[in-house]
N, C-alpha and C positions, 0 to 999 in steps of 0.2 A: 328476215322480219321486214315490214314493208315500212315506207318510209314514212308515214304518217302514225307507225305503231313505234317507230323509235322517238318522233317530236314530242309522240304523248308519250311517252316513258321519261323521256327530258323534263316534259313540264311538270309530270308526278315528282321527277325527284327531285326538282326547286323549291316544288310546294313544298317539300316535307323537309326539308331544310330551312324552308322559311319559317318553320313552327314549333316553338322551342316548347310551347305547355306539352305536345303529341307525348305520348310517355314511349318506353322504346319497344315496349311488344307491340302497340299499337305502329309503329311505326318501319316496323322487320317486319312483319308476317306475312307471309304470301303459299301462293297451294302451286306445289311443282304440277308442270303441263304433262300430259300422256308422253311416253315414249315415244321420242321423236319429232314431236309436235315441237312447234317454239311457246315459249311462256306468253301467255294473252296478258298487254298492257293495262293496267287500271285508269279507268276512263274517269278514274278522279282518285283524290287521298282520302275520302271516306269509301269508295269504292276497293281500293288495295287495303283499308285497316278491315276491313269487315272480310277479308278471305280467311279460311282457315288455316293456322299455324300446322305447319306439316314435318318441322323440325327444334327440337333444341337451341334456340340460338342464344349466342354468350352474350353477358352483362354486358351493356354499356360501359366504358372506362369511368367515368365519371360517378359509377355508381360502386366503386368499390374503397373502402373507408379501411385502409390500413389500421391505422389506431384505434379503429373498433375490434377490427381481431384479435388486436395483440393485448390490447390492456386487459386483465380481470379485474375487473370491481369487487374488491373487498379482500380480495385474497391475493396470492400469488409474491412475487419478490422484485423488490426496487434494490436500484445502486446502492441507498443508505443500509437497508434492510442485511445486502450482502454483505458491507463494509463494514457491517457490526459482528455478521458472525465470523466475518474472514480475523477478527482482530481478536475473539474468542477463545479460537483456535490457532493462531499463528504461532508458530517455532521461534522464527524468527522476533519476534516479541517475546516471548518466554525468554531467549538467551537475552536480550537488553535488557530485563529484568533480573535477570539472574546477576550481569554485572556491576547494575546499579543497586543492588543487594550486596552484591560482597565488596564494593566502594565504599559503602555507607557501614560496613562492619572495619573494614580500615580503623575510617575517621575514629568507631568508636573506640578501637585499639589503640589510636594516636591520643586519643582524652584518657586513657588510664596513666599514660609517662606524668602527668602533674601529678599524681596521687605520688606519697613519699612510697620508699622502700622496703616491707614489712616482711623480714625473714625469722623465723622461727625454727626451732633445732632442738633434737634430744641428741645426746650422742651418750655410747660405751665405748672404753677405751682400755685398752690391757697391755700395761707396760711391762718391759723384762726386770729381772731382780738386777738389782741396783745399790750397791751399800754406800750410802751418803754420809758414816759416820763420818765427827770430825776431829780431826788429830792436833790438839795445839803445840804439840812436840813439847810439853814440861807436864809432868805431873798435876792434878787440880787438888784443890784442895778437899777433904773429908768431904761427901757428904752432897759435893755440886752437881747438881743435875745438869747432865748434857744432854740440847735437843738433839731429836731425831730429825734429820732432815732427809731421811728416802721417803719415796714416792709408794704411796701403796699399789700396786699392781693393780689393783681396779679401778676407774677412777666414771665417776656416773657424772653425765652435765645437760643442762638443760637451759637455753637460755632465746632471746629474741632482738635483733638491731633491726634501728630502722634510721633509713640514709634521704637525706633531703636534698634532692639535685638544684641548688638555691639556683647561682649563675644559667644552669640548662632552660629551666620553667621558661626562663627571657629570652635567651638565647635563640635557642636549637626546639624545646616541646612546643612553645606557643605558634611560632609560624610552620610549623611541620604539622601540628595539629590542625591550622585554618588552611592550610594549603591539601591535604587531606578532605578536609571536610567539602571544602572548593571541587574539589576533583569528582566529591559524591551526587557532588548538585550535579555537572555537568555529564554524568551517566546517567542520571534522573533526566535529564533533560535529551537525554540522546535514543532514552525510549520514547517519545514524544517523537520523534523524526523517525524511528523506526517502524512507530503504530501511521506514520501521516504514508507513509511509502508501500506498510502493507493495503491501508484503507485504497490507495490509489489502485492497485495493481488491483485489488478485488472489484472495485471497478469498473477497472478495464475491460477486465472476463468477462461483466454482465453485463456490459453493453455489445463485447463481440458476442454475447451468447445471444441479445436481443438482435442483432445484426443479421445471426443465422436463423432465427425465424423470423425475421421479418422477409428476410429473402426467401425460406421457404415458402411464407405464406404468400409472396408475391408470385414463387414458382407455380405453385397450386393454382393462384388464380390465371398464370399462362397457361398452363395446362387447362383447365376447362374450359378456357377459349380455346386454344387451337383442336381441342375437342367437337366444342360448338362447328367450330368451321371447318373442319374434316366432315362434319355427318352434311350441309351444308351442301358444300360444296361436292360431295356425292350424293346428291340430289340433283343436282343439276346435270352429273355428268352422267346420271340414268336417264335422265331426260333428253339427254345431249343437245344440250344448248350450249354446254362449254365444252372445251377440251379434257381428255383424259389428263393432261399433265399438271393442268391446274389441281388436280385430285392429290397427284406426284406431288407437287410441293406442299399442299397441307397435309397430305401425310408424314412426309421429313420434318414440316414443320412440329409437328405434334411429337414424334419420336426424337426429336430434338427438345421438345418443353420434357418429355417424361425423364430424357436423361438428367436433366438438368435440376429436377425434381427431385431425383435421386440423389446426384451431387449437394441438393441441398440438404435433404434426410443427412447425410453422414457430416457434415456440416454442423448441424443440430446436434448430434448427436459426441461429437467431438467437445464443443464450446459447452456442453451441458457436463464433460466427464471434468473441464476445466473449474467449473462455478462449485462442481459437488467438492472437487478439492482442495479449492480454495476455503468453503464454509463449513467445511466436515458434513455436509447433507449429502444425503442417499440421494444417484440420479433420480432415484421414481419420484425424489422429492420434489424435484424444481421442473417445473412446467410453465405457469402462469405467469406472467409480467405484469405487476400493479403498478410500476411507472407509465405515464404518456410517453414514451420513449420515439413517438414518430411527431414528435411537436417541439418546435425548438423551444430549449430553454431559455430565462431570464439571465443576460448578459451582464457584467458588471458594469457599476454606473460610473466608477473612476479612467483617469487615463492611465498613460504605461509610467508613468513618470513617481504617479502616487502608487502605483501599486507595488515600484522596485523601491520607492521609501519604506514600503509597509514591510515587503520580504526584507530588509536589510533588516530591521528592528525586529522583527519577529518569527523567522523563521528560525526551527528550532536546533540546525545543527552549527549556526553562527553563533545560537547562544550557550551553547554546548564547547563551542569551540573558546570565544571570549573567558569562558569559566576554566578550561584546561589551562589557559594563558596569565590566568589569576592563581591560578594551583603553584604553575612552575614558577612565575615570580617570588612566592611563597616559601615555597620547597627552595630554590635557590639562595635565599636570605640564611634557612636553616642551614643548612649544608655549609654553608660561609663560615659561619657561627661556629663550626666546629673548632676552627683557630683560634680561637680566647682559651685561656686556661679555666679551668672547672673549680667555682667553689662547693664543697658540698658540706652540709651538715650533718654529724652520725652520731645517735647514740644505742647503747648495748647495755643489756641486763645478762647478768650470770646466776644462774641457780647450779653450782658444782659440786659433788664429793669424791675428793677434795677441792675447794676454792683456789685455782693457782695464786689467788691474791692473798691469801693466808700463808704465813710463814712460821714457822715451818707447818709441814701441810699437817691438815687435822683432817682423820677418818669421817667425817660428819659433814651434812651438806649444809653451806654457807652460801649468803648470795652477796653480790656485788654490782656494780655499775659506772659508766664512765661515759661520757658525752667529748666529742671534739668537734674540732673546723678544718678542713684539709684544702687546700688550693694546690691544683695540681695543674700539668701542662704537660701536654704530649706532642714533640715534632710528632711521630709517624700519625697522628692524629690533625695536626695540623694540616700534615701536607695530604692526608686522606680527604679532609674537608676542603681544600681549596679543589684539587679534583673536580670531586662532587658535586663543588658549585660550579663551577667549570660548564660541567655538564648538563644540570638543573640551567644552564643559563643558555648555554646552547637547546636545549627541551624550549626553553621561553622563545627564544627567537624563533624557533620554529613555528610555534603554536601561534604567533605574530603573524607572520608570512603564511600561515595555512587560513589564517582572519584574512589579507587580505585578498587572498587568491580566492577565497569561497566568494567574496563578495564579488567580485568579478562575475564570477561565475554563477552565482544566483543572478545579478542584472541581466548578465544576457538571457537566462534560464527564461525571468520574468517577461522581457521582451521578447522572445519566441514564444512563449505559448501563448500570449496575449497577442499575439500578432495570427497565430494558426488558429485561434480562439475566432478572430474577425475576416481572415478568408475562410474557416469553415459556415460562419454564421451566413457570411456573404453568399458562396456558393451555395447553400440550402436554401437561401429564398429565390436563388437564382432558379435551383431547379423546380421551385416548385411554379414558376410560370411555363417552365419546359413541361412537365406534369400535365399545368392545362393546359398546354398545347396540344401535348401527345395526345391528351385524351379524347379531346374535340375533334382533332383528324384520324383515328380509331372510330368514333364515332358516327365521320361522316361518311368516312372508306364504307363502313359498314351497313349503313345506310342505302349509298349508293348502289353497294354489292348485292342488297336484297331485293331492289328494282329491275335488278339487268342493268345500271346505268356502270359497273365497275366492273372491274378486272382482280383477283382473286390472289395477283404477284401483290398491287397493289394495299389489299386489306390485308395480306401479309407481312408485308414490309409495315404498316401501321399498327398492325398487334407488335412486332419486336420491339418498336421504337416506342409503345406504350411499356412494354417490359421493361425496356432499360429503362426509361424516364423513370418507374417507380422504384430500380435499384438506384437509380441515381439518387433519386430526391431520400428513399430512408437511410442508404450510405451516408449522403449531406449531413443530414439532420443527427444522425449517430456521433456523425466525427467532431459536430458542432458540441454534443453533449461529454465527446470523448476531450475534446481540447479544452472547455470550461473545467473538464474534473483536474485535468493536468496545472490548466491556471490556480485553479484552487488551492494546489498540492504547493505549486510554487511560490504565488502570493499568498498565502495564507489565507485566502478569502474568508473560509468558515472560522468560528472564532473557536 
């Protein structure tokens, strides 16, 4: 090419860089030269926009809007949306339900011991022959009747006691009962932590599910760029103004976007078998994303300090745990208790034939009744009770020391994901100036490439490095959205 056709192909491609309204077909299009001719330089930038388009050529960077692919308007499925059905359908929720259901039947079993003792009985009874006459060893006088005092052989009874555990009601039912009841709250409250841990994990799935199409959809748009630039650049090399090998590498490059395209299909295709099982939806079901999922979220407004006060107080498995600690103090009181002696109060009605309290017995049914007070004291009870609380007291300690080690461990929790929370936030606006960087030297490689003024290693190494930049920047922004959902979980952000 002679040297006054390369200074004007220089100054063509300054102009066109100097010209940001140019749009980018007007700004690419040019007519490949005869076979083996060199490409005639355009003797101006309205000169080169006015040749005919003679190939394909891929989208500017600048002109591809992730977040428009990804989101559907009006339809398709958000974080919150999965987090409802994952909670629907969880196992895992059903069994903390099931436990906080049969705690809460406990408690109610521990509220019947106040109620008195209400026994009820028929009985038949068939004694052997028995001769109870009585012999007073002298003669009686004419005429004197001597009782009978055997037992008739049948004997029919029917009767009902009821026993009032006076001393126990204070004792041993009332704090067995509250510490019971205590125990039900804090299974009630432990399904609450275990709905806050499925909501999380469901999630997670569907921002990796958004993950993987977003990189597919980024794959895609690699792919029909190094599409564009494979037909391109065999243009030129029919023309032979470039090397055969530059052909060589936009073909590897391109057989490298298809595989990787592919790798993403299975990608997709994995994190879609993940979301269906999480939500109980049919894969065919979930396609669409109705979150902005390529836009960073709204960060919290507090610092780390408020927000390990807020999880100390409000997160649900300290207060599950605080309740367990309330149970065992409770229960251990009762169990103490067992060492006092028992007073109780009893009384019994007899409906018998014969009445044992009739003397001598009469064939006929009679009824009777009798009311007492009994204080009673049991060592092997006593020392069963001390045990017991023993034990209930050692439970207590426990449940103390498992308070404070959780809270330990929520602070740090809080402080880690609020901290991953602001390097991911960080690193996502970082990339997105990486983004416009990529995009604008993509753009002007490209630029260049369609004057004659570049070189074909070069616009390929500026399409990868636009590839990555957009895995980078929707990875950023994902992780940014994946580390608020985990702050969430930890601070309790949502109420």
């Amino acid at each position: 090419m002679p040297i006054r056709s390369l200074r004007l192909v220089s100054v063509c491609t300054l102009s066109l860089l100097a010209l940001p309204t140019l749009s980018y077909a007007q700004a690419t299009t040019l007519t490949a030269p005869p076979q083996g001719a060199a490409p005639a330089a355009p003797a101006s930038p309205s000169a080169a926009t006015a040749a005919p388009t003679t190939a394909t050529q891929p989208p500017p960077g600048d002109s591809f809007d992730l977040n428009s692919v990804l989101v559907s308007e009006g339809s398709g499925l958000s974080s919150d949306e999965v987090a409802k059905l994952a909670l629907a359908r969880s196992y895992q929720v059903e069994s903390a339900q099931a436990v906080a259901e049969s705690a809460r039947w406990d408690a109610k079993t521990q509220w019947v011991n106040f109620l008195p003792v209400l026994t009820v009985f028929g009985r038949y009874t068939r004694l052997s022959d028995v001769d109870n006459e009585v012999d007073f060893g002298f003669p009686l006088p004419a005429g004197t009747e001597i009782p009978d005092f055997t037992q008739p052989p049948n004997n029919y009874s029917t009767g009902a006691g009821l026993t009032i555990p006076v001393s126990d009601v204070f004792l041993r039912i009332w704090p067995a009962y509250a510490g019971s009841r205590t125990l039900a709250e804090a299974r009630k409250i432990q399904v609450e932590s275990t709905q806050a841990d499925v909501e999380l994990r469901a999630r997670e799935a569907f921002y990796s599910y958004a993950r993987a199409v977003a990189f597919r959809a980024v794959s895609e748009q690699a792919f029909k760029q190094a599409e564009a630039q494979s037909k391109q650049i065999k243009l030129f090399v029919n023309a032979g103004t470039v090397a055969p090998v530059d052909l060589m590498q936009a073909t590897a490059r391109l057989e490298g976007a298809r595989a990787s395209l592919a790798r993403a299909e299975g990608n997709v295709a994995v994190a879609r078998t993940a979301v269906a099982t999480v939500t109980g939806l049919k894969t065919t079901e979930i396609a669409a994303i109705a979150e902005p999922v390529a836009t960073l979220p709204q960060g919290p407004t507090r610092d780390s300090e408020a927000l390990v006060n807020r999880a100390l107080q409000e997160r649900a498995e300290l207060r599950a745990l605080r309740k367990v600690a309330g149970a065992s103090d409770k229960i251990e009181t009762a169990e103490k208790n067992a060492a006092w002696p028992q007073l109780l109060l009893e009384g019994n009605a007899l409906y018998a034939n014969p009445n044992p309290r009739y003397i001598p017995p009469v064939k006929e049914f009679n009824y009777s009744w009798d009311v007492s007070a009994t204080l009673s004291w049991s060592p092997n009870q006593a020392v069963t009770g001390y045990a017991r609380g023993k034990r209930a007291g050692a439970d207590l300690a426990k449940a103390r020391a498992d308070i404070l080690a959780l809270q330990d461990a929520v602070r740090i929790e809080v402080v880690q994901a609020y901290e991953d929370y602001k390097a991911a936030d960080s690193a996502a606006r970082a990339s997105e100036s990486a983004l416009a960087a990529a995009e604008e030297a993509y753009r002007v490689r490209l630029v260049m490439y369609g004057v004659g003024a570049g070189v074909a290693v070069d616009l390929l190494e500026a399409d990868f490095q636009l590839t990555q930049a957009r895995l980078q920047h929707i990875s950023a922004v994902l992780d940014a959205r994946t580390a608020l959902a985990r702050l969430d979980r930890a601070a309790v952000l949502s109420p």
